[in-house]
C-alpha positions in Angstrom: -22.5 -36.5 6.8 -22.8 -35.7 3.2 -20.0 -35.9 0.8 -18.6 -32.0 0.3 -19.6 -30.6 -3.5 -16.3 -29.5 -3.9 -17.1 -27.4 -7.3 -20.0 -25.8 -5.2 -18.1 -24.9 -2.6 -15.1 -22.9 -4.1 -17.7 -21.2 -6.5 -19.1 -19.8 -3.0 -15.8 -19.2 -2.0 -14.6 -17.3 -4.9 -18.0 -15.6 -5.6 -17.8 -13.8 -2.3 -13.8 -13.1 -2.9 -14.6 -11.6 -6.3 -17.1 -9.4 -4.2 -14.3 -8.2 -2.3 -12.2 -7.7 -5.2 -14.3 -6.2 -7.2 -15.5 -3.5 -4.5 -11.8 -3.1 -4.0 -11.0 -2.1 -7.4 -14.0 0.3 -7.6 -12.9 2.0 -4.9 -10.0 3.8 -6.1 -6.8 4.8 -4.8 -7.7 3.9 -0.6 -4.5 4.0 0.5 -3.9 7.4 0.0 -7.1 8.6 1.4 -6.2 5.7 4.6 -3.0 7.4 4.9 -4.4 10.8 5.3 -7.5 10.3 7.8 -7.2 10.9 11.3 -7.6 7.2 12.7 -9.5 6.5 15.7 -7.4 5.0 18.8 -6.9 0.7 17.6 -7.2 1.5 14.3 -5.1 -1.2 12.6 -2.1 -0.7 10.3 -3.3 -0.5 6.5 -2.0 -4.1 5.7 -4.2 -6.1 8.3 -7.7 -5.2 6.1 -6.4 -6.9 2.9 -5.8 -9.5 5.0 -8.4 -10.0 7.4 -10.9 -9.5 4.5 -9.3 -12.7 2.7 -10.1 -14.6 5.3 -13.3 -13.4 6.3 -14.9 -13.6 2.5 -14.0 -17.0 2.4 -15.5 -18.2 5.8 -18.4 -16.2 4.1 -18.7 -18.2 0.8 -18.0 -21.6 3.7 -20.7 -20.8 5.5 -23.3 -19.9 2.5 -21.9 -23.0 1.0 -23.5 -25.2 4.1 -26.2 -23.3 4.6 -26.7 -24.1 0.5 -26.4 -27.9 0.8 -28.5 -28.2 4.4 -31.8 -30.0 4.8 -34.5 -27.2 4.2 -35.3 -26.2 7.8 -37.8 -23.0 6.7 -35.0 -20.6 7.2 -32.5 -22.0 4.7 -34.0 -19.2 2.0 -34.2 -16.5 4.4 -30.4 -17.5 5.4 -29.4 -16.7 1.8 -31.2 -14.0 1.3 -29.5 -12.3 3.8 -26.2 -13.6 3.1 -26.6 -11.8 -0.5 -28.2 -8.4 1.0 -25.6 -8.2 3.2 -22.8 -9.3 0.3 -24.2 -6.2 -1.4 -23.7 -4.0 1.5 -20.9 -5.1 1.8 -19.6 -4.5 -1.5 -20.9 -0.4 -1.4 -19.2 0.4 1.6 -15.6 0.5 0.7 -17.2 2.3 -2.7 -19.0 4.7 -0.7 -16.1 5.8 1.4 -12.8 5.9 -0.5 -14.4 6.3 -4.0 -16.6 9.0 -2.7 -15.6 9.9 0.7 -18.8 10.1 2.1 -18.1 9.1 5.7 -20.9 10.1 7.3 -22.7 8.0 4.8 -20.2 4.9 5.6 -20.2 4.8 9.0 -24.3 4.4 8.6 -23.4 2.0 6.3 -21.0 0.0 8.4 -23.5 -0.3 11.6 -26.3 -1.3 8.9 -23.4 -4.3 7.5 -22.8 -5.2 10.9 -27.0 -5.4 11.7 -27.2 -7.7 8.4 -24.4 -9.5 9.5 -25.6 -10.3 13.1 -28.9 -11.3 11.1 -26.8 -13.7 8.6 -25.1 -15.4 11.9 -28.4 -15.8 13.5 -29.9 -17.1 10.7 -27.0 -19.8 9.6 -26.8 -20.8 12.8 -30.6 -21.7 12.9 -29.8 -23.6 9.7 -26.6 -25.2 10.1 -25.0 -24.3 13.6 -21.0 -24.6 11.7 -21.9 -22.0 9.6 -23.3 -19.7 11.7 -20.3 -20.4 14.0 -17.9 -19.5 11.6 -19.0 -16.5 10.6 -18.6 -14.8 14.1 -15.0 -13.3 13.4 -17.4 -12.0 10.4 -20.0 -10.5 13.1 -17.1 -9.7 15.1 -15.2 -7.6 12.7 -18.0 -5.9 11.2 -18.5 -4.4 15.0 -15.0 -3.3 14.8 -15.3 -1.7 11.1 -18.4 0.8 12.2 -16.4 2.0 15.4 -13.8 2.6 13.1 -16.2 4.3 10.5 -17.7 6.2 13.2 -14.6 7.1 14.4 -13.5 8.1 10.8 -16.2 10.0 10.2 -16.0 11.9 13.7 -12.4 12.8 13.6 -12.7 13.3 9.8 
């Protein structure tokens, strides 16, 4: 096993929290708008995202990280490409539906993220099988987010 590039690793790790943050801050006042949408049924208390994002950015920057420092296996590049067109997607939905509202627009949004996503885990798993792994409360949650974006946008 190779020795863990520790500087590399928390860059990946607080790269993809800053991405977080940073869409998070561009996105306004959310919990207002949260507070005043008709929630589909499981809908999760406001708290949980903050939360559950946390965690899931940095299993994100984890698994990019391995995928990063693995053998080239002919999809490592395709991995990271992926990792960072989803990142970006990522990053414009919470933008696209407190800053703007558009939730029509975010629920498309969210089922694309959660395509890209399903893509990424595929394609770290091809690479480096841990960080594909990881990444499936990622692929998991990203499911849950468009039901609830479809569900916003529905009710909304």
């Amino acid at each position: 096993m190779k020795k863990i590039k520790w500087t590399e690793l928390i860059i990946f790790i607080v790269t993809a929290e800053l991405v977080g943050a940073i869409s998070a801050l561009l996105s306004g006042q959310h919990k207002e708008l949260f507070t005043d949408l008709k929630q589909p049924p499981l809908a999760p208390p406001a708290a949980v995202f903050p939360i559950v994002w946390a965690i899931l950015y940095a299993l994100m920057g984890i698994g990019a990280y391995l995928v990063y420092v693995s053998e080239d296996s002919g999809i490592r590049t395709f991995s990271l490409r992926v990792y960072t067109i989803q990142l970006a997607v990522n990053f414009s939905w919470s933008i696209i539906f407190f800053r703007f509202e558009l939730l029509g627009l975010a629920a498309v949004v969210a089922v694309l993220l959660a395509v890209l996503v399903a893509v990424m885990v595929w394609a770290f798993y091809k690479t480096r099988p841990l960080a594909g792994t990881i990444n499936l409360p990622y692929l998991a949650w990203s499911i849950f987010a468009s039901y609830l974006a479809i569900g916003n946008a529905v009710l909304n």
